[in-house]
C-alpha positions as CSV (number, residue, x, y, z in Angstrom):
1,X,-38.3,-135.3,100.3
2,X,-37.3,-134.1,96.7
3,X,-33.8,-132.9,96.0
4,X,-32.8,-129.1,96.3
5,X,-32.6,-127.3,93.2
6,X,-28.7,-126.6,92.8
7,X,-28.0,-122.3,93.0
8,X,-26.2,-122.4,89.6
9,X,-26.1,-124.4,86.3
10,X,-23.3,-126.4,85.6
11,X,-20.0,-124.6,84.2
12,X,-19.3,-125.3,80.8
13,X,-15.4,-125.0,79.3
14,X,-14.6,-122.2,77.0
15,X,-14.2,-123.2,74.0
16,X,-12.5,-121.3,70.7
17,X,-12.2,-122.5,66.9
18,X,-10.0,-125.5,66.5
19,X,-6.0,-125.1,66.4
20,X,-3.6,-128.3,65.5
21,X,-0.6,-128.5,67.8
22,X,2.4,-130.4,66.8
23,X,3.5,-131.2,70.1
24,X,5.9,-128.3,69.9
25,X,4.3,-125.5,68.2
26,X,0.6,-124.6,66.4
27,X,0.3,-125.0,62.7
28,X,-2.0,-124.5,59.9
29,X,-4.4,-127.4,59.7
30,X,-4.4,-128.5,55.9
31,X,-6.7,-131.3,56.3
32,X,-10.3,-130.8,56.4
33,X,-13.3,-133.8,57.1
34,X,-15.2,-134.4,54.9
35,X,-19.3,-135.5,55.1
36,X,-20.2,-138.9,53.7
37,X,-21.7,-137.7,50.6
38,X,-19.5,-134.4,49.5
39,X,-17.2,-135.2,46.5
40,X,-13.8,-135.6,47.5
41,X,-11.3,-133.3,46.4
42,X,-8.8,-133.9,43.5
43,X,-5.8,-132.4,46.0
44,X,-6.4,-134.8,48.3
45,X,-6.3,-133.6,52.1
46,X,-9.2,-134.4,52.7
47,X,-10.1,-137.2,55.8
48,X,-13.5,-139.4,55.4
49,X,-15.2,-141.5,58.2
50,X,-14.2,-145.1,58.5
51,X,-17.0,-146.5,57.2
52,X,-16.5,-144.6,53.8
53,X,-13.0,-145.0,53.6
54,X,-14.1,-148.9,53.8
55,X,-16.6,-148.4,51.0
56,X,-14.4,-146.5,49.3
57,X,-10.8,-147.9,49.7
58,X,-9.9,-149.0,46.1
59,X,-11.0,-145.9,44.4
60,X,-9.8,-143.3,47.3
61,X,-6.6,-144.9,47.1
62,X,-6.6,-144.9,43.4
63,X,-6.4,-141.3,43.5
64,X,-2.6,-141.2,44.3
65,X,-3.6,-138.3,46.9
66,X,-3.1,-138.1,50.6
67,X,-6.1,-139.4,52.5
68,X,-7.0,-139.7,56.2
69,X,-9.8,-140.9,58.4
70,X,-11.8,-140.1,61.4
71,X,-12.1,-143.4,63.7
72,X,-14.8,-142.9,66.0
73,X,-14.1,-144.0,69.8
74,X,-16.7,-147.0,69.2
75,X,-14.8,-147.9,66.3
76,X,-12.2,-150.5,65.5
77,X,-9.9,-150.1,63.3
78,X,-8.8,-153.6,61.7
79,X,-5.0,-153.2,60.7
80,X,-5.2,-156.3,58.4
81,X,-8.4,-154.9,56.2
82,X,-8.0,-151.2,56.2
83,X,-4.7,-150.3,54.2
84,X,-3.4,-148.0,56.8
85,X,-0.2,-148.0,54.6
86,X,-2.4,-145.4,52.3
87,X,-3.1,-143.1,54.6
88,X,-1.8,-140.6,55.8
89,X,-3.2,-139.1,58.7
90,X,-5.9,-141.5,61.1
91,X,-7.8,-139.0,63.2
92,X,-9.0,-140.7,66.6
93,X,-11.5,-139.1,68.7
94,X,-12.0,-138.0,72.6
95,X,-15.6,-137.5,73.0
96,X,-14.9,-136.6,76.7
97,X,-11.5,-136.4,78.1
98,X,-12.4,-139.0,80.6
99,X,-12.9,-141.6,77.6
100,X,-9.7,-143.1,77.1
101,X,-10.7,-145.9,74.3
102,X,-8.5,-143.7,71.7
103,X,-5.2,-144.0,73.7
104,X,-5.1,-147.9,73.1
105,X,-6.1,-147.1,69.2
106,X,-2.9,-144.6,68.7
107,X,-0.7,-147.7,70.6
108,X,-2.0,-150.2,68.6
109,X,-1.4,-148.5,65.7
110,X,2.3,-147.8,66.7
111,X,2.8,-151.3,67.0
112,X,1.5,-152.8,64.4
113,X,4.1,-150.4,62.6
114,X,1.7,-147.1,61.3
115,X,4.3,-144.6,61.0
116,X,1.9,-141.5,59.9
117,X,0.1,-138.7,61.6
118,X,-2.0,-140.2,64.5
119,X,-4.2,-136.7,65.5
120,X,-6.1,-136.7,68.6
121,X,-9.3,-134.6,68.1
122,X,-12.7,-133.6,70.2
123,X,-12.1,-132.8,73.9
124,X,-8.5,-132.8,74.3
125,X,-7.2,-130.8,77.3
126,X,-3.8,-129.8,78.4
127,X,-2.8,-132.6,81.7
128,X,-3.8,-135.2,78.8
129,X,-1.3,-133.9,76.1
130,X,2.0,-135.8,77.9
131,X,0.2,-139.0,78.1
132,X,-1.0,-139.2,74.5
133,X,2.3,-138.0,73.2
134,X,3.6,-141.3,75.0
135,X,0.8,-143.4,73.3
136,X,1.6,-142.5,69.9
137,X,-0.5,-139.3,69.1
138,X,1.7,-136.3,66.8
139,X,-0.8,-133.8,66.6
140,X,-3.6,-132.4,68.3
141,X,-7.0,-130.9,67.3
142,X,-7.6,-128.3,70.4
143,X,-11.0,-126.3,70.8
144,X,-10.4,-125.7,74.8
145,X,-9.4,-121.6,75.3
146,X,-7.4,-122.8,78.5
147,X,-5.7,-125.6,77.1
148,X,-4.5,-123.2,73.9
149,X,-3.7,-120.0,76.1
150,X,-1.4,-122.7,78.3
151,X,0.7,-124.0,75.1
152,X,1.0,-120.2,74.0
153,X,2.3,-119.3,76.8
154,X,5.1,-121.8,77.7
155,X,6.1,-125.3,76.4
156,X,4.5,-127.9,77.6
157,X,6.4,-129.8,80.1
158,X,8.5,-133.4,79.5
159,X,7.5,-135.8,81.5
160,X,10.9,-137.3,82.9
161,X,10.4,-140.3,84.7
162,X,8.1,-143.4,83.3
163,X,8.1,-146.6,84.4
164,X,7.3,-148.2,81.1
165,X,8.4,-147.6,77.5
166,X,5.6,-145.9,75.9
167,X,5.4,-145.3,71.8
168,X,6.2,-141.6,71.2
169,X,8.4,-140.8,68.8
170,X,12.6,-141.3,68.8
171,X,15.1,-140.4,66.6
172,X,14.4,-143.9,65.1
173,X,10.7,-143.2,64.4
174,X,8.1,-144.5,66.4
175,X,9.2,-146.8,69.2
176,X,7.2,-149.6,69.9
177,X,6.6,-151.4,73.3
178,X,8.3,-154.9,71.4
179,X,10.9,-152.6,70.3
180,X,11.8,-151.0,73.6
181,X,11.4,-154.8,75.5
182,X,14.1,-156.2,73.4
183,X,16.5,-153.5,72.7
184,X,15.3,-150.5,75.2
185,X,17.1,-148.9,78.6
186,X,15.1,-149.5,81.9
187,X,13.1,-146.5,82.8
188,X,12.5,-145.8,86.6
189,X,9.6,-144.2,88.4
190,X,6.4,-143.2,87.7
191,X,4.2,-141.2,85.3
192,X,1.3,-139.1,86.8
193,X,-2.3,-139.9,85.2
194,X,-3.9,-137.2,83.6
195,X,-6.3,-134.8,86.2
196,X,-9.0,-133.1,85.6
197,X,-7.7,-129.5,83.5
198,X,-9.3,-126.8,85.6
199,X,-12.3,-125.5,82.8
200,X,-12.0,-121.9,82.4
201,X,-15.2,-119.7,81.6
C-alpha cells in the first residue's frame, strides 16, 4: 500500500535580503563576494572563494587592500598555507542550520590565533547566534525575516552559565580554549544546544 499524499507542501522560512549583525546591533555590509572570474576591485573589500584566494594569494595580497574569503562547509582551511594574517574577514558558511562543520572552523581559527572578522553566512537563525558567538564568529550574514524582526526588537540574550570556556571575544581579544585552561576561572553549568528557530511564513 503506497503512502498518502501529505494535505500541504512543506513550509518554507521567510526569507528577506541579507543584513550583517555585529552581535550587538545591524550595520552596513561593506564587503561584497566576488565571482571567480570578475576583476577585483582596486578598494579592496571585496571576498573571493578559497580556491581563488589560493590561486591568487601573492598578487591579491600584493594589492595592500583588505581581502576576505568565503570557506565553503566542505572546505578546509589550512592555517599554515593560506596567509590568514592578510585577510581580513574569512566568511564561513551554514548551508543548513543543522550543519555544524563551520562552528569547529571559526574555533580553529581562534586558536590558531586569527584575530579578524570570522562572519557566519547562509542559514543562520536566531537559537544559533549564542553558540557561534562562543565559537568565535563576530558578525553574521542574516536572510531569515524571523531571526531579523527578533534582534530588532530586543537584544539577544547572554548566555550565563557554560561549562567550558568557549573563544568569543574578551577585553583581551579573542580567548582561546589553551588560553582559558591555563590562566581562565572555572565556569559552572551548562549551555543549552541550539533548537530548531520556529520558521515564520
Amino acid at each position: 500500500m503506497s503512502e498518502p499524499a501529505p494535505l500541504f507542501s512543506p513550509l518554507k522560512p521567510k526569507t528577506t535580503e541579507p543584513r550583517l549583525w555585529t552581535g550587538e546591533t545591524f550595520i552596513a555590509d561593506p564587503w561584497r563576494v566576488l565571482a571567480d572570474d570578475a576583476p577585483f576591485p582596486i578598494g579592496g573589500h571585496a571576498i573571493v572563494s578559497l580556491a581563488r584566494w589560493r590561486e591568487e594569494q601573492a598578487t591579491l595580497a600584493a594589492l595592500g587592500v583588505p581581502t576576505g574569503i568565503i570557506v565553503q562547509s566542505s572546505e578546509t582551511i589550512d592555517v599554515e598555507t593560506d596567509d590568514l594574517a592578510r585577510l581580513s574577514v574569512i566568511a564561513l558558511t551554514f548551508p543548513k542550520f543543522t550543519d555544524g562543520r563551520a562552528y569547529s572552523a571559526a574555533r580553529r581559527l581562534r586558536e590558531s590565533g586569527y584575530a579578524g572578522e570570522i562572519r557566519a553566512t547562509g542559514d543562520v537563525l536566531l537559537d544559533q547566534l549564542p553558540l557561534m558567538l562562543r565559537a568565535g564568529f563576530s558578525t553574521f550574514e542574516i536572510t531569515n525575516a524571523a531571526t531579523i524582526r527578533a534582534l530588532d526588537a530586543a537584544p539577544l540574550p547572554a548566555v550565563s552559565r557554560v561549562y567550558q570556556a568557549g573563544a568569543e571575544a574578551t577585553d583581551h581579544g579573542w580567548r582561546s580554549r589553551r588560553g582559558a585552561r591555563s590562566g581562565g576561572t572555572a565556569m559552572t553549568g551548562t549551555a543549552r544546544p541550539p533548537s530548531r528557530l520556529s520558521r515564520e511564513l
